[in-house]
C-alpha positions as CSV (number, residue, x, y, z in Angstrom):
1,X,43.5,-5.5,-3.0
2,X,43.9,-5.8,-7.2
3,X,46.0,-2.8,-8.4
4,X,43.8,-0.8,-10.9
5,X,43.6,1.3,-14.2
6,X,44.4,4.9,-12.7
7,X,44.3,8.6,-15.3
8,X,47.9,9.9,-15.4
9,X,48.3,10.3,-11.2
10,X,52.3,10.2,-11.7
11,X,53.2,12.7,-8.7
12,X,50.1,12.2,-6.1
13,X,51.8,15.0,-3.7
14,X,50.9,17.4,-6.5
15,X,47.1,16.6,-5.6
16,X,45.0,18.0,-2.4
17,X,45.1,16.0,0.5
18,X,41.8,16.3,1.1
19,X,39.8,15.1,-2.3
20,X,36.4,15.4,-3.4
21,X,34.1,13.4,-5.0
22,X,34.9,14.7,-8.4
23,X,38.6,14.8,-7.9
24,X,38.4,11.0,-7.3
25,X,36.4,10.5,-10.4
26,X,39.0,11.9,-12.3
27,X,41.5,9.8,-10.7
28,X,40.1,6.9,-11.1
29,X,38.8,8.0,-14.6
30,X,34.9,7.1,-13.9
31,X,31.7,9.1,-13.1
32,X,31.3,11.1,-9.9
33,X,28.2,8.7,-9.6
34,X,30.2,5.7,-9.2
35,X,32.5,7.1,-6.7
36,X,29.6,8.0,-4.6
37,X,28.3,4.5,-5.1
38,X,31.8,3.2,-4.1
39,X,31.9,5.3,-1.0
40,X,27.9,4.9,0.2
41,X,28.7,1.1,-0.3
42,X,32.1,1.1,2.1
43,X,34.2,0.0,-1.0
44,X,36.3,3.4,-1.4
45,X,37.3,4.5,2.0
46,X,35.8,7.7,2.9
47,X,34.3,10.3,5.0
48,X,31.0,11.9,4.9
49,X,31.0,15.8,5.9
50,X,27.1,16.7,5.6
51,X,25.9,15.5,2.7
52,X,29.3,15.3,1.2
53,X,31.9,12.5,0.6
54,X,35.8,13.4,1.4
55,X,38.5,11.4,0.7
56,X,41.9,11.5,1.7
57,X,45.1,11.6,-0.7
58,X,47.5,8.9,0.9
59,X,44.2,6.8,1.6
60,X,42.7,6.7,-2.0
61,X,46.9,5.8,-3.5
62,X,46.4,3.1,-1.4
63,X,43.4,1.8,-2.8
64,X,44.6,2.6,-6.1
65,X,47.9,0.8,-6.3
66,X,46.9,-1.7,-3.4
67,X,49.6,-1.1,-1.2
C-alpha cells in the first residue's frame, strides 16, 4: 500500500473511532462520493450498516499511511 496525501489528521485519537462517510471524505480530502465509490468497490475497508458505510479509525490510518 502507497502512502497518500491526507488533510491535517496530526493526532488520529482526537477523531471517532467509528467514522462516517463524510468524516472520511474530509480525511482524505475528497468527495463523500468517492469514498462511497471506494468502499462499494472493496478499495477502502469498510462496513455497511443498512444503507450506510462505517469505517473504523485505526483501520482507515492504516490505509492512509500504509502501515
Amino acid at each position: 500500500m502507497k502512502k497518500r496525501n491526507v488533510g491535517l489528521v496530526t493526532d488520529w485519537t482526537r477523531l471517532p473511532v467509528t467514522l462516517t462517510t463524510s468524516e472520511v471524505a474530509n480525511i482524505l480530502r475528497v468527495s463523500d462520493r468517492t469514498v462511497q465509490l471506494l468502499a462499494d468497490k472493496g478499495e477502502l475497508p469498510a462496513v455497511r450498516v443498512g444503507k450506510r458505510w462505517r469505517f473504523t479509525r485505526e483501520v482507515i490510518r492504516k490505509w492512509v499511511t500504509g502501515s
